[in-house]
NUBA-762377 format. One record per residue: residue number from 1; x, y, z of N, C-alpha, C in turn. Coordinates in steps of 0.1 Angstrom, whole numbers, padded with zeros to 4 digits. Example, Ala and Ser with C-alpha at 12.3 -4.5 7.8 and 13.67 -1.06 7.14 Angstrom:
2
     n   neast   nnorth     nup   caeast   canorth    caup   ceast   cnorth     cup
     1    0132    -0057    0078     0123     -0045    0078    0132    -0033    0078
     2    0128    -0022    0071     0137     -0011    0071    0129     0000    0079
REM end
This chain:
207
     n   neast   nnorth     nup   caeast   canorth    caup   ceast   cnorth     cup
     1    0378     0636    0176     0388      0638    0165    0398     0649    0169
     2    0393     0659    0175     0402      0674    0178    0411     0666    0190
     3    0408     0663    0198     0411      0651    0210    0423     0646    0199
     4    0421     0635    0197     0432      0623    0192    0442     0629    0184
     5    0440     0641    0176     0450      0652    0170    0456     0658    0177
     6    0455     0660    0193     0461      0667    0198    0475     0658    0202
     7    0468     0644    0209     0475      0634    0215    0488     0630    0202
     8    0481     0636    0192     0490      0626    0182    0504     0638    0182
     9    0497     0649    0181     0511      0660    0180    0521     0660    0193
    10    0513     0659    0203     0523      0657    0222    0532     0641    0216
    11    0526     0633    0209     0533      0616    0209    0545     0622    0200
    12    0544     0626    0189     0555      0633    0179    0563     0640    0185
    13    0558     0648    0190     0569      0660    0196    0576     0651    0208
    14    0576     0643    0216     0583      0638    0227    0591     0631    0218
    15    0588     0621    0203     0597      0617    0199    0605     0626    0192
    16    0604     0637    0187     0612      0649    0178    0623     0650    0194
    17    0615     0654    0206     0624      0653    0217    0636     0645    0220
    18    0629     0634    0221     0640      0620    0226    0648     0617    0215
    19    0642     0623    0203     0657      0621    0190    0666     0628    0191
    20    0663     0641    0195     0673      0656    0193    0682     0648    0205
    21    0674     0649    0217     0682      0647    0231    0697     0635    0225
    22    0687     0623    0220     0700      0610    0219    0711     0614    0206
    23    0705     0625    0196     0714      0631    0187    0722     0640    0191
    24    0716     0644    0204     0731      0655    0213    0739     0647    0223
    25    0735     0636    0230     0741      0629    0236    0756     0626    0225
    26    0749     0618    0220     0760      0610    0205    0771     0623    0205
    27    0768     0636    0198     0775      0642    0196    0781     0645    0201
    28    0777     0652    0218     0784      0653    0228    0799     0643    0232
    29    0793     0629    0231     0804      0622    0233    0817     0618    0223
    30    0814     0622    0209     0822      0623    0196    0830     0633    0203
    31    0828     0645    0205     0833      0656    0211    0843     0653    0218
    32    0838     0645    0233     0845      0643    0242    0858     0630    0238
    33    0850     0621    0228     0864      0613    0221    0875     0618    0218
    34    0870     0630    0208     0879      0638    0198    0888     0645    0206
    35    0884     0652    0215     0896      0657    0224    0904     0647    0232
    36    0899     0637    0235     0911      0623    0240    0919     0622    0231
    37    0914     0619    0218     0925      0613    0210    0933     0626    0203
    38    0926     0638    0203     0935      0653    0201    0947     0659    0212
    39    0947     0652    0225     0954      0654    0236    0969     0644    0235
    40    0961     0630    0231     0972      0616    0229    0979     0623    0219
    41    0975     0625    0206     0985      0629    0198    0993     0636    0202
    42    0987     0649    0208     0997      0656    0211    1007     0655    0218
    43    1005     0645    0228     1017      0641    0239    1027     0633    0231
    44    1022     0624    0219     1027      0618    0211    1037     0629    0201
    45    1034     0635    0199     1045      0646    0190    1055     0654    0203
    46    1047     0656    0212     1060      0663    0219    1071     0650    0225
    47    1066     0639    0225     1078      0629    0227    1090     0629    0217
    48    1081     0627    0201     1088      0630    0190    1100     0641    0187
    49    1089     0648    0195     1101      0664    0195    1112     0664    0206
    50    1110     0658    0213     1118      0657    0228    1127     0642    0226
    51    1127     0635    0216     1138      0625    0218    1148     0623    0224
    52    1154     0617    0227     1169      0615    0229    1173     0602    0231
    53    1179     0596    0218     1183      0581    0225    1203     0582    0226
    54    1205     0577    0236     1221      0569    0236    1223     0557    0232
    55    1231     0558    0219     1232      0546    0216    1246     0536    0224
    56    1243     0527    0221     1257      0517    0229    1253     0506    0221
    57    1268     0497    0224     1269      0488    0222    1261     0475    0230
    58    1260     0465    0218     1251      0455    0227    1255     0440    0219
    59    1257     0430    0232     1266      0418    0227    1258     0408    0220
    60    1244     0406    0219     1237      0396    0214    1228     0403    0200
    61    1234     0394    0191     1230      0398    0173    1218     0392    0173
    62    1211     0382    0181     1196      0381    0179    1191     0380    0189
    63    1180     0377    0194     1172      0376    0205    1155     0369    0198
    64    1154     0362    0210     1140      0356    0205    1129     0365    0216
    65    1116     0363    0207     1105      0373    0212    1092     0363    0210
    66    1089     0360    0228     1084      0348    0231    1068     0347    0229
    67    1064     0360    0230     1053      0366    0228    1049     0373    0218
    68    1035     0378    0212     1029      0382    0200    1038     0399    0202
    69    1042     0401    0192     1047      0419    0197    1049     0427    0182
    70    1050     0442    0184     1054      0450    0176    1066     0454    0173
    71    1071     0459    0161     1085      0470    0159    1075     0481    0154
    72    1087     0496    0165     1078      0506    0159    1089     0514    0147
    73    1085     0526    0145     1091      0537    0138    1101     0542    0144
    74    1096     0545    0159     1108      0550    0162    1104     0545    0181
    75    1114     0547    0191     1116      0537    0200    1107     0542    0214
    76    1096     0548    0205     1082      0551    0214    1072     0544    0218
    77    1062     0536    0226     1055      0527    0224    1043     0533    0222
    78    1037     0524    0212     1022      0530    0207    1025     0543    0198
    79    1036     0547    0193     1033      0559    0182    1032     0551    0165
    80    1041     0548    0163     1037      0541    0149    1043     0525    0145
    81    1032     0514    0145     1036      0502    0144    1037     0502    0133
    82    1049     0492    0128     1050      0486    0117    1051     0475    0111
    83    1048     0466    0123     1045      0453    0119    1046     0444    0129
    84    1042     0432    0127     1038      0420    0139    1047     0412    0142
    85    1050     0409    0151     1065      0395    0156    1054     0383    0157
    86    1053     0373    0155     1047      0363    0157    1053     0355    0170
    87    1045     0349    0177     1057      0348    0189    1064     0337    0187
    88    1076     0335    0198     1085      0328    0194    1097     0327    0180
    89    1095     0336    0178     1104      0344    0166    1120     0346    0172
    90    1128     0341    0157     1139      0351    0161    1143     0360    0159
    91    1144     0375    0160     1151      0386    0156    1164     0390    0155
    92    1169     0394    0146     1184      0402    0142    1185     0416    0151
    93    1195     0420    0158     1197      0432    0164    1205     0436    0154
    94    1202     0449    0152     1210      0455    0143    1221     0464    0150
    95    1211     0476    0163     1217      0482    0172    1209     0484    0182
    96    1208     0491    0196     1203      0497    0206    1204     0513    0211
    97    1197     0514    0217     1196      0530    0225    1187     0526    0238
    98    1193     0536    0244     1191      0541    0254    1179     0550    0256
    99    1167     0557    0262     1155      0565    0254    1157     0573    0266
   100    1146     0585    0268     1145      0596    0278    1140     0590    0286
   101    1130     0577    0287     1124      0571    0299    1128     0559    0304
   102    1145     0556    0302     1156      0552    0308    1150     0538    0302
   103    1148     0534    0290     1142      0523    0288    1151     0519    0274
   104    1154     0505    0276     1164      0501    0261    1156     0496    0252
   105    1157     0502    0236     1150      0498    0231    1163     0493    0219
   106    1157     0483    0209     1167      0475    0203    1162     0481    0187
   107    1169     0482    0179     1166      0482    0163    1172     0471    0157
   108    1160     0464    0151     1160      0449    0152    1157     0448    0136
   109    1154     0437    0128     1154      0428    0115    1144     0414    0120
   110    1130     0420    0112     1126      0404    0117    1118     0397    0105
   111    1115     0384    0107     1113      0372    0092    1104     0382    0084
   112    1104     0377    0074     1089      0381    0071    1090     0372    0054
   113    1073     0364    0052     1074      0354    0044    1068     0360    0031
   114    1062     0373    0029     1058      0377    0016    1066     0390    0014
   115    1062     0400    0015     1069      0410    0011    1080     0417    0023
   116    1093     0421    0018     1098      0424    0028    1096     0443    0035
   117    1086     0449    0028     1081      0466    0034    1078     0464    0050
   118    1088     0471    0055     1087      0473    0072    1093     0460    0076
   119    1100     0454    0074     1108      0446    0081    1117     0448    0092
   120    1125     0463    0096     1128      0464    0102    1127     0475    0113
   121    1125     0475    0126     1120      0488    0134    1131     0483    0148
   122    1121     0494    0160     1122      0490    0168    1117     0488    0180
   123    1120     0480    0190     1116      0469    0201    1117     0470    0215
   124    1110     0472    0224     1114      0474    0240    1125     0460    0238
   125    1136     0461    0246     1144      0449    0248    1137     0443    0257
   126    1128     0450    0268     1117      0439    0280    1111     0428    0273
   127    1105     0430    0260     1094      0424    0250    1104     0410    0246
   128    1118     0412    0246     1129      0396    0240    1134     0392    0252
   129    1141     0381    0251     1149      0374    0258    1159     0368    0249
   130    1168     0366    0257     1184      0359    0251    1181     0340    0248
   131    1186     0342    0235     1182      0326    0228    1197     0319    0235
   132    1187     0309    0240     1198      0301    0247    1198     0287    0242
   133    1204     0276    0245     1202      0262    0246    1186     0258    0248
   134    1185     0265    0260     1173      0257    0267    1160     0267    0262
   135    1157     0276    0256     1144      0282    0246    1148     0279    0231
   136    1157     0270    0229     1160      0271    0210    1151     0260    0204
   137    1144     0253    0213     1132      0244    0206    1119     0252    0208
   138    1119     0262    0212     1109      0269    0216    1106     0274    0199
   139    1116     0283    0193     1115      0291    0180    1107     0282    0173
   140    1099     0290    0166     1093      0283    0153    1096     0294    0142
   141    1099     0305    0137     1107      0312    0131    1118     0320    0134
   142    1130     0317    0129     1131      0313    0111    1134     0300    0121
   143    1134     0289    0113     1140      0276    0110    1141     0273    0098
   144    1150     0264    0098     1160      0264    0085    1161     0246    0080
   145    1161     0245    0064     1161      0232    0057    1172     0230    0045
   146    1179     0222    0045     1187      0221    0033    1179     0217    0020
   147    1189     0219    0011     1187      0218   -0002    1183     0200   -0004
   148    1172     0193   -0009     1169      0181   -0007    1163     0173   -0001
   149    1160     0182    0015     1155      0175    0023    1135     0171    0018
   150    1137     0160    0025     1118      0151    0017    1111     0162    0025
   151    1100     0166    0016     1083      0175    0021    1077     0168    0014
   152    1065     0169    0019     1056      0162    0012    1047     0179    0013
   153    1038     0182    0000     1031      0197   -0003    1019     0192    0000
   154    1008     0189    0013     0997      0182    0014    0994     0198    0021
   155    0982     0196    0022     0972      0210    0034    0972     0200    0043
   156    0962     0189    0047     0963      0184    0061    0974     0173    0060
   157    0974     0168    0072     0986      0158    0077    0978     0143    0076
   158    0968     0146    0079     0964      0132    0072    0964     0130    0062
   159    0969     0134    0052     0972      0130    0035    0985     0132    0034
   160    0995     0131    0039     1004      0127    0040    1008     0114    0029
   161    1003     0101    0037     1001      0087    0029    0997     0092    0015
   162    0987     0100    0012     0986      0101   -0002    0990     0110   -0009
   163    0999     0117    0000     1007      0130   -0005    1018     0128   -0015
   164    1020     0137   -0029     1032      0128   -0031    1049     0138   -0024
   165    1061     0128   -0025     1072      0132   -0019    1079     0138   -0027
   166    1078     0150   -0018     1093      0163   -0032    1104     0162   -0024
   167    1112     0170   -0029     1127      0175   -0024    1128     0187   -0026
   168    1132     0199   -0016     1132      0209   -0014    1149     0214   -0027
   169    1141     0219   -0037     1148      0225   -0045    1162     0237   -0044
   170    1158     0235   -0025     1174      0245   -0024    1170     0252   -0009
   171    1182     0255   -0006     1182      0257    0009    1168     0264    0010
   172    1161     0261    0025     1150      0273    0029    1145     0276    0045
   173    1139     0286    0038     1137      0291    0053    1125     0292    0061
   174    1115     0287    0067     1103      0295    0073    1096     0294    0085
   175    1088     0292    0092     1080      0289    0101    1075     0281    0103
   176    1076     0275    0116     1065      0263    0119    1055     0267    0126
   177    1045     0264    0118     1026      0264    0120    1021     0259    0129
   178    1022     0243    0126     1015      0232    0134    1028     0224    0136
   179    1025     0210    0150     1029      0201    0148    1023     0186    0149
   180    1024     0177    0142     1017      0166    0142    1028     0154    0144
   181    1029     0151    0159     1040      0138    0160    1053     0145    0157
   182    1057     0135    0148     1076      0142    0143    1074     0145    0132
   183    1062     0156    0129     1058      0162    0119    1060     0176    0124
   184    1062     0184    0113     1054      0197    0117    1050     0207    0103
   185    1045     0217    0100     1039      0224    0088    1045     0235    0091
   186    1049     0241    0078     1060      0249    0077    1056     0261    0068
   187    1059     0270    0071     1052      0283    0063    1068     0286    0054
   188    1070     0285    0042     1082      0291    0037    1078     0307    0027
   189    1086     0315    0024     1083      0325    0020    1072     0325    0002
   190    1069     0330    0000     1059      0333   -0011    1047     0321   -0007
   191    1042     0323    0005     1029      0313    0010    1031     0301    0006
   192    1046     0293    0006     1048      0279    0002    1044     0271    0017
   193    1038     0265    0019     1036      0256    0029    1037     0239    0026
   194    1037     0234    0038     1045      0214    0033    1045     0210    0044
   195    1050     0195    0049     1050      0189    0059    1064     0188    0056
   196    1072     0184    0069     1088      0181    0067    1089     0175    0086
   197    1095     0166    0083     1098      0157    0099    1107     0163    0107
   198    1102     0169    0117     1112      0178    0126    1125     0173    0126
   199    1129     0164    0124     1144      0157    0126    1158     0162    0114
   200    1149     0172    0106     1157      0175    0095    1154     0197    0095
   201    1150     0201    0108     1150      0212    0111    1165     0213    0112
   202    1165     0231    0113     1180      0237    0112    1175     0247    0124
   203    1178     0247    0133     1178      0259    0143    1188     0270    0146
   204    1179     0285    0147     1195      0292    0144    1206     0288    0152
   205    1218     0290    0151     1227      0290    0161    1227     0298    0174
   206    1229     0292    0188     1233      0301    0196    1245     0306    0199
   207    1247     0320    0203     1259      0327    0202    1268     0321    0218
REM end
């Protein structure tokens, strides 16, 4: 009995051990996080404090952004996002700068289908490209529909046939989702979605 009481207290105590130890490990490494991410900040504020952009002129009022991307606060990368480009997007240039790490960044205007908070920031110009002829079937926002044109308000595309046919109540604007044939699904603003036949799309203008 005195025996098996002893073993039992040495089995406890190795586990009181191996808890403390893996409860200092953990901590230890919270530690070591905390000062990563207390260092980044800080590099992050002295950018802040150390700004300098030149602004200039710049000849293209939109540009498409081919890939998933951000607009920030200010023309830093990685200090404060304010929202998502979906790719293939077109953007509004509002204006440009120049930054301290000789990099152009753009202050841009981009879609957005529910609320418009944070709609506008800004953009590495590396992240866009110039909308030309030959990427303008690429865009799937914004695209554009007159007042009239036939939707049919189905969720899938095979109910179409039993979908019934509306007419778009006045000019609109939104995104294309999917495409099915000379179909495609269209995100318009306040989560309106529909089918409408590519052949009656409006693509922005190129400059």
């Amino acid at each position: 009995m005195k025996k098996s009481l002893v073993v039992l207290f040495i089995f406890v105590s190795v586990i009181i051990f191996i808890a403390g130890s893996s409860e200092q490990i953990n901590l230890n490494s919270r530690l070591l996080f905390l000062e990563k991410e207390n260092k980044e900040l800080q590099m992050k504020l002295e950018q802040v404090n150390s700004i300098s952009m030149l602004f200039q002129d710049y000849k293209d009022k939109q540009r498409l952004v081919p890939k998933e991307s951000q607009i920030y606060a200010l023309p830093i990368n990685g200090l404060k996002k304010l929202n998502m480009i979906e790719p293939n997007t077109v953007i509004q240039v509002t204006d440009a700068a120049q930054c301290q790490n000789e990099q152009l960044w753009l202050y841009v205007s981009i879609p957005v289908y529910d609320s418009p908070i944070n709609h506008k920031g800004w953009i590495p110009e590396s992240e866009t490209v110039k909308l030309t002829q030959d990427n303008l079937k690429q865009v799937q926002g914004d695209v554009y529909l007159k007042e009239g044109t036939p939707i049919y308000e189905v969720e899938q595309f095979s109910e179409l046939n039993s979908g019934a046919l509306n007419k778009t109540p006045n000019d609109v604007r939104g995104r294309i989702e999917k495409r099915e044939g000379s179909f495609v699904n269209l995100m318009a603003p306040g989560g309106w979605y529909f089918w409408v036949e590519d052949k009656y799309l409006i693509f922005p203008k190129v400059e």
